[in-house]
N, C-alpha and C positions, 0 to 999 in steps of 0.2 A: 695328518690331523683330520678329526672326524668332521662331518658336517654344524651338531651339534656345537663343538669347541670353535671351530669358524665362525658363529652366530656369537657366542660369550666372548671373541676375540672383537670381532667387528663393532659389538655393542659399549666395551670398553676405551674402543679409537675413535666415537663417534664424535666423542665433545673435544678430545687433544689432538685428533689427525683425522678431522672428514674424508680427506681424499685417500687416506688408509679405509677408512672402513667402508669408504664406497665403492672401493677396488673390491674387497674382499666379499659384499651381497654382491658385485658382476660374477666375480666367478662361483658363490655357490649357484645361483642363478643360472649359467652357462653350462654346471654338471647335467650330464646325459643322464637319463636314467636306466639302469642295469636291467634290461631284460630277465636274464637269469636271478636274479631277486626276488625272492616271495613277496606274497603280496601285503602284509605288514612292514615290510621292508619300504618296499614302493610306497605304500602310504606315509610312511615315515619321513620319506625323504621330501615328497609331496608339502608335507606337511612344515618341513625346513625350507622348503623353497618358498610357499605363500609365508608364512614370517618373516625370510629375506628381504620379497617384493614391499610390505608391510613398512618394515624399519629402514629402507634404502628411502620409501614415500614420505615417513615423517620426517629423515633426516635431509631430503628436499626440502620440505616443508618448515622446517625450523631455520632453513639458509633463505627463507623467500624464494625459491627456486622453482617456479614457475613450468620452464621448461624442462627442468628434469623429472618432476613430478607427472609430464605429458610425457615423458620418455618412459616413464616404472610406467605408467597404467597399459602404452603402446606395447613395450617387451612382455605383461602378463600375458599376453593373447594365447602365446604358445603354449603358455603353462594351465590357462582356462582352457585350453581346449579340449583336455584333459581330466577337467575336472567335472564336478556334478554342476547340475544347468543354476541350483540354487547358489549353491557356495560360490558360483564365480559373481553373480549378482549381488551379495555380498562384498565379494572383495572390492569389487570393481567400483560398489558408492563407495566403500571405505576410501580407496583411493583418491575419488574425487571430493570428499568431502575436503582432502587436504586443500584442496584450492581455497576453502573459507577464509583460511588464515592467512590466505597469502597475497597483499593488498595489490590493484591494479592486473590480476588473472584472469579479467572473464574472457576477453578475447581469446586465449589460449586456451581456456575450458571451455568454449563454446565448439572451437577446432577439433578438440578433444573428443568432445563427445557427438559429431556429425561423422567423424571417421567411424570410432564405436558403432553407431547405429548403423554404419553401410554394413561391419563387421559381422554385427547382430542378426543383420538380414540374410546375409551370403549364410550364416552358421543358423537360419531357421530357428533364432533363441528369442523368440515373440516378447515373450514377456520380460525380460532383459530392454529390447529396443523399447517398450513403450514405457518403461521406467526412467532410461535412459532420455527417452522423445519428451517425457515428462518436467525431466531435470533442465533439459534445454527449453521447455516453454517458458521456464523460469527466469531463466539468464536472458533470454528476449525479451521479454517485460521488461527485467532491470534496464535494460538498452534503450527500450522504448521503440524495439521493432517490430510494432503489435500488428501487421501485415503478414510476415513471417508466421508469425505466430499463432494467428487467428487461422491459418492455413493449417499450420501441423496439427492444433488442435480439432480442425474436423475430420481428418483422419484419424488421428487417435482417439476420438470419441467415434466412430465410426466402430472401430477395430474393437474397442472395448465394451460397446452396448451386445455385441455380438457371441464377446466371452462373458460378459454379464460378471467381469472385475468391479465392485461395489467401491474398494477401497483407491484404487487407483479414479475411477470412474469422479468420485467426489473430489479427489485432488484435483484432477481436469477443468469440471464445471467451475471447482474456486480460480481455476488462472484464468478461466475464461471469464468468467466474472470481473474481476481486477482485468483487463488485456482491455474488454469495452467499457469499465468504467474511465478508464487511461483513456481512449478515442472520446468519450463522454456519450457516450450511447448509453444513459443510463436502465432505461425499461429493458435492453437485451442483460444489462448488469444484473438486474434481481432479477430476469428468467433465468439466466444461470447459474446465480446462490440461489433460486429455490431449486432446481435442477440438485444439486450440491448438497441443500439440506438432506431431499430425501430420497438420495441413494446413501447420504449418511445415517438416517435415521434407521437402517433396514440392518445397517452389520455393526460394533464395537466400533464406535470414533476414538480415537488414539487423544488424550488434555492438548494435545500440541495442536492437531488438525481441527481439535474442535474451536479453540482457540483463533484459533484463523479463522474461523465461519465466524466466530463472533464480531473479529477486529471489522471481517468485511462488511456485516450488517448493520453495524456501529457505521460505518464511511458513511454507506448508501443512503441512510436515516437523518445521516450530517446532513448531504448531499440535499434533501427532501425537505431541509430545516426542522426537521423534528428531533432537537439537541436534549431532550429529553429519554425518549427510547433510547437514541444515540449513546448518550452518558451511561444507561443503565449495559447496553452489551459492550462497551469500553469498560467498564468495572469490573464484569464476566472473565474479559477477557485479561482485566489487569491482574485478578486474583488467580487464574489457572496458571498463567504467566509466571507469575511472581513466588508460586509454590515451586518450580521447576528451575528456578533462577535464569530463565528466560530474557537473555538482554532486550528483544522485542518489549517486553515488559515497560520500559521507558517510553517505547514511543506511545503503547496506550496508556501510561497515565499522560502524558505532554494532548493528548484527545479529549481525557475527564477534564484536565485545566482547561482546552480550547471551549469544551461543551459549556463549561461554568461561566467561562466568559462570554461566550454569546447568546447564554440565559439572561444574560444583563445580573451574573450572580458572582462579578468580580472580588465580594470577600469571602466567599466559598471556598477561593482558593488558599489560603492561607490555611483554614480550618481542614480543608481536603489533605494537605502536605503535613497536615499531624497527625493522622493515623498512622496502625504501628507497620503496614505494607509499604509507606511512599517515603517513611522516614530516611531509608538508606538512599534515596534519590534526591531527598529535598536539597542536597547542596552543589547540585551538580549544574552546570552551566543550561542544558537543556531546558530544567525546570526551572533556573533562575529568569531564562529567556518569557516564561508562561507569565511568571510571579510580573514582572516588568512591562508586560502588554495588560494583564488585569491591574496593574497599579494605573498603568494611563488611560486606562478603560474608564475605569472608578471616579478619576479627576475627570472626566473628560475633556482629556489634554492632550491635541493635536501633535504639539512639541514633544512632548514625551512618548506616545507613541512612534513620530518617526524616528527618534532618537533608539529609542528599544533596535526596531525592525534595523537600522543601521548598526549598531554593538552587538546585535545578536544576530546580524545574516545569515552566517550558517545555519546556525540550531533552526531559526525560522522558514527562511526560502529553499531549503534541499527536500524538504517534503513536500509534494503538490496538496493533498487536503490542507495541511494548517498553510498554507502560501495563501489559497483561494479560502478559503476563509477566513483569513486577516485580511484579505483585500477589498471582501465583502463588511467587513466589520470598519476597516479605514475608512469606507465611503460613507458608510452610517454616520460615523463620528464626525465626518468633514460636512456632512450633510446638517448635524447638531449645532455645530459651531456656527456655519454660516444662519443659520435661522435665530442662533441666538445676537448674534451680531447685527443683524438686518430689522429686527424685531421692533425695535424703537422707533424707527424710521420710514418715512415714506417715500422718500427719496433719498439716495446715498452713493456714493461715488464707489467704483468697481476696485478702482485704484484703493482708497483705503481700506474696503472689505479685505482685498489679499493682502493686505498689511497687518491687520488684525489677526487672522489665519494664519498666515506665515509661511503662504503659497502664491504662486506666480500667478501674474496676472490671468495669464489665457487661460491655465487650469481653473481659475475659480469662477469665471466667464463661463465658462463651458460646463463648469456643473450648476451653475444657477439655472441656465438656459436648460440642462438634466430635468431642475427639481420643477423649471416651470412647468414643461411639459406632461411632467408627471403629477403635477397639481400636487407637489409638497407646498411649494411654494407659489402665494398668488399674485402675481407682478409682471413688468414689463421691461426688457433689456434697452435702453436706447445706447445703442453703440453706437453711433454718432458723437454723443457728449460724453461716455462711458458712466452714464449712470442707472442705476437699475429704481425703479419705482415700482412700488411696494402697497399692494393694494389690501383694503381688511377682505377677509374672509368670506364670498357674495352669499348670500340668505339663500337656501334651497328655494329653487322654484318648485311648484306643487302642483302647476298649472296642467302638465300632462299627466302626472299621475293620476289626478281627479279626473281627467277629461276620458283617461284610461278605463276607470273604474264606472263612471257612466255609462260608459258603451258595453261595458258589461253585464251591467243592470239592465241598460235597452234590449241587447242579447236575450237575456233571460224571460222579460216580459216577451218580449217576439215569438218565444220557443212556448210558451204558456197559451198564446192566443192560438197561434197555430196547434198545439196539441188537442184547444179547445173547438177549433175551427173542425177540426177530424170526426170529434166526438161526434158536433152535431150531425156533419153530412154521414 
């Protein structure tokens, strides 16, 4: 039976007898190739063997099969070796992209591709490893092992400023960017997104990579409280997105909701989720979780906000931007409550304030004592009797500033007689 009919055999066992037709890509895979063979022959066969490796990878991948998928990418080696330096870099993301689908893989695709890279180095295939070095700074972010990562990336920018790669070069500076925004070093964050911008500016940015510069510039802007730029490159980046049918697409519009809500522009959202891009999103639990924080935004309702961030944990807390920024926005709002609760009063017991609020005692102790500090709030804690007195608003003194502005006047004359003093002598 030919190679060919092996391939239409295999491809028809794959859904009624997988372990049939995974036997069958071992052995076309295992065929020698015939020397004496012209070399359309050889190509040919070449050419049945990467589709084997190909259809053995997806039919891993459709069993969630993790390790067998690190077994097809480990057995190509000998058949890449063979091949041109492009097409094997090729096959070889194709291979790994199978890992996307396959939930709970990164650890074995991290494996995967640290072996790869020693391979790449022994085989002098540069640009392979730092594709490869690329793909793993990725899976280390997701990890959150931005030490690691913050390492390979100065090497690989290292190696790259030298072949003056534009394209891989800006993918670099964006993980590096995201890697210290993650540690919170935010000023090394936008040295390298502007790094990023403009070695992208210089060759063809790909909707997808450009995309991603936008989602990152939208954070950083979050990050700086400017939810207005913010909102405007989360829109960028929802529309390039959402042409592409881009699942990322969801998490920048759930950015445009957070940005609306912390404009203090909680029924924007409703009006945002009826355009005709966000309609196919609007019912989906993520964007139900946004709709639900600007509804308790809007009341300014403690209770229903925590109630929200609880029924919607997931959608909310798996993200670190929308996490720290609902927790900056929680404070705001508990900060609201309590001033409006205290406002009557000149003296008021601590105990009923956190009854009001609907928060424990020491929590709301400890943020009044926050707001005192910060001279939100003008008062005095007596924890002793646990009451907090509540003082009005004291009149600006003017005393130094005038006393300030005197001396500068006397300055000025001073400097007028002495210039006069000059004249004369």
């Amino acid at each position: 039976m030919s190679t060919a009919e092996l391939l239409k055999q295999a491809g028809e066992y794959a859904k009624s007898d997988p372990k049939r037709a995974v036997q069958i890509y071992n052995d076309i895979l295992a065929q020698q190739q015939n020397k004496d063979a012209s070399n359309s022959e050889q190509a040919e066969a070449l050419r049945h063997q990467e589709t084997a490796l190909v259809k053995l990878g997806e039919l891993y991948r459709d069993q969630h099969n993790a390790e067998g998928v690190a077994d097809v990418i480990n057995k190509s080696r000998a058949f890449m070796s063979s091949t041109a330096k492009a097409k094997t870099a090729k096959l070889i993301r194709t291979l790994l992209d199978f890992f996307s689908l396959i939930p709970d893989s990164r650890d074995i695709q991290m494996q995967v591709l640290q072996t790869n890279i020693e391979w790449a180095k022994q085989e002098k295939r540069i640009f392979l490893k730092q594709s490869l070095e690329t793909r793993l700074v990725g899976l280390q972010l997701e990890a959150l092992q931005y030490k690691p990562a913050l390492t390979l990336i100065d090497s690989l920018l290292t190696e790259l400023k030298r072949l003056d790669d534009k394209m891989v070069l800006t993918e670099v500076h964006l993980l590096e960017s995201r890697v210290y925004r993650g540690i919170g070093n935010f000023p090394k964050a936008k040295a390298a997104l502007t790094s990023s911008r403009t070695a992208a500016n210089s060759i063809y940015c790909p909707p997808y990579l450009q995309a991603q510069l936008d989602l990152q510039s939208g954070i950083l802007h979050a990050e700086d409280k400017d939810y207005t730029t913010a909102y405007s490159y989360f829109f960028e980046t929802f529309e390039n997105m959402s042409s592409q049918d881009d699942p990322n697409a969801l998490l920048a519009l759930k950015y445009m909701l957070l940005c609306k809500v912390m404009l203090n522009m909680p029924e924007d959202v409703t009006l945002l989720l009826s355009i005709k891009l966000a309609t196919k999103y609007a019912q989906l639990r993520d964007v139900e979780s946004m709709r639900a924080i600007a509804r308790a935004h809007k009341n300014r309702n403690l209770a229903d906000f925590e109630q929200a961030l609880k029924d919607y944990q997931q959608e909310l807390s798996s993200d670190i931007t929308i996490r720290t920024h609902l927790s900056a926005l929680y404070d705001t709002l508990l900060e609201q409550n309590l001033l409006r609760i205290v406002e009557p009063y000149s003296i008021v017991e601590v105990e009923y304030v956190a009854q009001q609020v609907g928060q424990g005692r020491q929590a709301v102790e400890q943020k009044l004592s926050q707001m005192i500090l910060d001279k939100v709030l003008h008062g005095v804690l007596d924890q002793q009797r646990g009451i907090l007195l509540v003082y009005d608003e004291p009149a600006p003194d003017n005393t130094y500033s005038a006393a300030i502005d005197t001396l500068e006047q006397v300055g000025k004359v001073v400097d007028s007689l002495y210039a006069k003093t000059v004249k004369i002598a």
